[in-house]
SENU-758542 format. One record per atom (N, C-alpha, C): x, y, z. Coordinates in steps of 0.05 Angstrom, whole numbers, padded with zeros to 5 digits, always signed. Layout:
<rs>
XYZ
...
</rs>
This chain:
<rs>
+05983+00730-00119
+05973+00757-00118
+05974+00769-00146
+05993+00761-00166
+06000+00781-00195
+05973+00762-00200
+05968+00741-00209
+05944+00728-00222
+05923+00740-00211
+05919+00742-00185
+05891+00756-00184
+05889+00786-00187
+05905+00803-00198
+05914+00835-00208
+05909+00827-00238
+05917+00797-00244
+05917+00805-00279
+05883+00793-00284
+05873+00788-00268
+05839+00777-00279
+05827+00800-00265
+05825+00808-00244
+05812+00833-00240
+05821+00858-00266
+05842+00865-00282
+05845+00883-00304
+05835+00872-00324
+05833+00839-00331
+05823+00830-00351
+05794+00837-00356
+05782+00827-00331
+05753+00834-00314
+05747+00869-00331
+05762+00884-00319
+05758+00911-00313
+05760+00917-00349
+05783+00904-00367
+05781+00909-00393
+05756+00902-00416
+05743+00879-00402
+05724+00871-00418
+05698+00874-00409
+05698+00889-00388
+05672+00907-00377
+05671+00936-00398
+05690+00943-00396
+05695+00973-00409
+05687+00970-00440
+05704+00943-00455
+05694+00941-00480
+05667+00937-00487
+05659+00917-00467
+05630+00908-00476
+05611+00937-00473
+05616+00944-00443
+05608+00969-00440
+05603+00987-00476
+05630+00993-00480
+05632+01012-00508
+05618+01006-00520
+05616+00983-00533
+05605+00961-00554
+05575+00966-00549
+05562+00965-00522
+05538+00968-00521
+05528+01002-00535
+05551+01013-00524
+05533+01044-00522
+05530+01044-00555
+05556+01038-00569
+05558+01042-00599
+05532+01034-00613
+05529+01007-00600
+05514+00998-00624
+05475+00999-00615
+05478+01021-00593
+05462+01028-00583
+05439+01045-00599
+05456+01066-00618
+05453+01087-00644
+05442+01113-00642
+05451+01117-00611
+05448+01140-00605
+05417+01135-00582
+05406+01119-00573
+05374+01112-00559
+05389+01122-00537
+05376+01146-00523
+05379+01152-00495
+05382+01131-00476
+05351+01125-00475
+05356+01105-00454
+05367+01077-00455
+05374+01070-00474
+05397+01050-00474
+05416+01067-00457
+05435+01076-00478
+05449+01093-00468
+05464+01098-00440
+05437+01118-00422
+05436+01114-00402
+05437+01089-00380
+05420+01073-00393
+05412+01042-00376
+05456+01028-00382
+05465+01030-00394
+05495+01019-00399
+05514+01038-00386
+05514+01060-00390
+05527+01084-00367
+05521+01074-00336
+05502+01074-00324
+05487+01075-00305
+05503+01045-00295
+05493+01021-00311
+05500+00996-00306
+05525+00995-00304
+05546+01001-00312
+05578+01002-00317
+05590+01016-00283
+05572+01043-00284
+05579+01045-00267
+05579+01045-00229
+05547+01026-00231
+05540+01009-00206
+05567+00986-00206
+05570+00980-00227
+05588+00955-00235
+05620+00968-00218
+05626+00983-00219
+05660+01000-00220
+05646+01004-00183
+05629+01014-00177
+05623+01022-00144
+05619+00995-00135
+05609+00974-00146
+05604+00952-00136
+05633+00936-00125
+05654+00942-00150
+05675+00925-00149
+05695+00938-00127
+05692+00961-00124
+05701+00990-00104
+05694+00977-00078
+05658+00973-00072
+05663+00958-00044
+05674+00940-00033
+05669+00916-00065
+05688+00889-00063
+05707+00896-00045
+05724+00901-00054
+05755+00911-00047
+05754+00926-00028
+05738+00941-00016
+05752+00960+00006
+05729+00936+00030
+05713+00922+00022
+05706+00897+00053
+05718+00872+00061
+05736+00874+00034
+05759+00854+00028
+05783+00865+00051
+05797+00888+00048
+05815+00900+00056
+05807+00903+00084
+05786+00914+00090
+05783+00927+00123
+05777+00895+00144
+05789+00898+00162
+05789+00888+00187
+05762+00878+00191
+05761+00852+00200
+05726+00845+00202
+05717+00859+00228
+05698+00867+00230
+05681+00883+00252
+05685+00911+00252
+05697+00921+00234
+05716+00945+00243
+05693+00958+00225
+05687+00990+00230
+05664+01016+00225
+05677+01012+00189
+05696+01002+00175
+05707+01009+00155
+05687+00984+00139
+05693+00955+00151
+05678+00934+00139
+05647+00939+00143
+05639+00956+00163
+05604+00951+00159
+05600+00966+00142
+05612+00996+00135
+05610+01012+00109
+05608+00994+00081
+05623+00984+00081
+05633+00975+00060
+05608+00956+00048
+05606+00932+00075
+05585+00921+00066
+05560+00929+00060
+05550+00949+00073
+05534+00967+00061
+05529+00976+00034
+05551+00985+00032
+05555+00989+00005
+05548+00973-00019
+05561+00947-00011
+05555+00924-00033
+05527+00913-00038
+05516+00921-00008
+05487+00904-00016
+05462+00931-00026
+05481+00956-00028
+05463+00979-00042
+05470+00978-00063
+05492+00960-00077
+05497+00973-00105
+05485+00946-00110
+05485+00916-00107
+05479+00898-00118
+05441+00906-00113
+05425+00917-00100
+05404+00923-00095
+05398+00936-00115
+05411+00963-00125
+05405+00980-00152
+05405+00961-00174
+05439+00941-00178
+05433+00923-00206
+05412+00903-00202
+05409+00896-00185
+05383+00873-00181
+05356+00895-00194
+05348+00915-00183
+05330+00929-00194
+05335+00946-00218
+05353+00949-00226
+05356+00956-00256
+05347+00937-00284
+05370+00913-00267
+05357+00889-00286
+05338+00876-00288
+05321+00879-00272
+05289+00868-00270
+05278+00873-00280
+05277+00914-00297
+05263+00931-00298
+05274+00921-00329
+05286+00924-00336
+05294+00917-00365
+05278+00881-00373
+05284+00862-00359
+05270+00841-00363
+05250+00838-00369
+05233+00848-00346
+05206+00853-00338
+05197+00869-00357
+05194+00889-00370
+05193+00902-00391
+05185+00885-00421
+05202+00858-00419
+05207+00846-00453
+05180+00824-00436
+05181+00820-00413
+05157+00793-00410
+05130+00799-00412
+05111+00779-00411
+05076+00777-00402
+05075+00780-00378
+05062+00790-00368
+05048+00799-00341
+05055+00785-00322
+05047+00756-00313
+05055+00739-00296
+05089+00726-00298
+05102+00729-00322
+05128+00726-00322
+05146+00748-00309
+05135+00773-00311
+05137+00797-00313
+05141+00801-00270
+05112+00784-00267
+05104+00788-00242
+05132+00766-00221
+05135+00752-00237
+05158+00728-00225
+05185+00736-00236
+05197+00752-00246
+05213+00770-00253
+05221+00792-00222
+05206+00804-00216
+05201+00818-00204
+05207+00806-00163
+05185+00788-00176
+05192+00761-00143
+05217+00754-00138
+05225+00746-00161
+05254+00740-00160
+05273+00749-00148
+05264+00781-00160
+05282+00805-00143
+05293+00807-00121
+05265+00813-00118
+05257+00824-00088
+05267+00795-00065
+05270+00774-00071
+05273+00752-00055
+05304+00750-00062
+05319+00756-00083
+05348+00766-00089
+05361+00786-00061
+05340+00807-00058
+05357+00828-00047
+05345+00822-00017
+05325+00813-00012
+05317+00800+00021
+05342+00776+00032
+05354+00764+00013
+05371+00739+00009
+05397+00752+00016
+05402+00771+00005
+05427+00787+00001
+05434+00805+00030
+05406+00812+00038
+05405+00830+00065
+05408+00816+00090
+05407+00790+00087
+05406+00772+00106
+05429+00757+00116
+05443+00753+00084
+05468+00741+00091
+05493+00765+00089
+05484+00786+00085
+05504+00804+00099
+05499+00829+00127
+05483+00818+00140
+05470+00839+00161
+05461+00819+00182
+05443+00801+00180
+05430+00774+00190
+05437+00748+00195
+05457+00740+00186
+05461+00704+00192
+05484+00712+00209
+05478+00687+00219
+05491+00688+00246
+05518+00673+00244
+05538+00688+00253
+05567+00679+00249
+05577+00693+00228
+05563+00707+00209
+05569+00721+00190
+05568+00756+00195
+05539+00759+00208
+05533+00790+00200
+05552+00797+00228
+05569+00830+00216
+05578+00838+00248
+05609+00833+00245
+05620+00817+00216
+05645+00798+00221
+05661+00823+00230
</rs>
């Protein structure tokens, strides 16, 4: 249990730095800026549901929240980061960037809502 407390702070310490490091050397660009604020903190709600669908009782109104939760915040970083990708590519890279996604978060909806033996735990 202490080892997995000291990599989740480790985790949590070098999110925050890199985090910093980004905004710094960002040089003041809004939307950088924003896009690393924003990202940091899907990242901190993300790790929030981790842990509380970890903790709750399977089937119980606390774990379907939760999982909810996870597949809306991994849904936002899936579409955050696309949008940044997709942005630097050509059109049809751009366009499979994008596929990717969207077949990410259909994938994600499925195996926590949909497969069987799983969704419902």
């Amino acid at each position: 249990m202490a080892a997995s407390w000291t990599i989740s702070v480790a985790g949590f310490v070098f999110l925050t730095v890199n985090s910093t490091v980004a905004i710094y050397r960002s040089h003041g660009d809004v939307a950088a800026v924003s896009f690393v604020v924003a990202s940091y903190a899907c990242l901190l709600m993300l790790f929030y549901c981790l842990q509380r669908f970890e903790a709750a009782p399977p089937g119980s109104p606390a774990s379907n929240r939760a999982r909810v939760g996870v597949w809306l915040t991994t849904t936002v970083l899936t579409a955050m980061f696309s949008w940044r990708v997709a942005a630097l590519m050509p059109g049809l890279v751009a366009a499979a960037v994008w596929l990717m996604a969207v077949a990410t978060v259909i994938g994600g909806f499925y195996a926590l809502f949909l497969l069987p033996g799983h969704a419902g735990e």
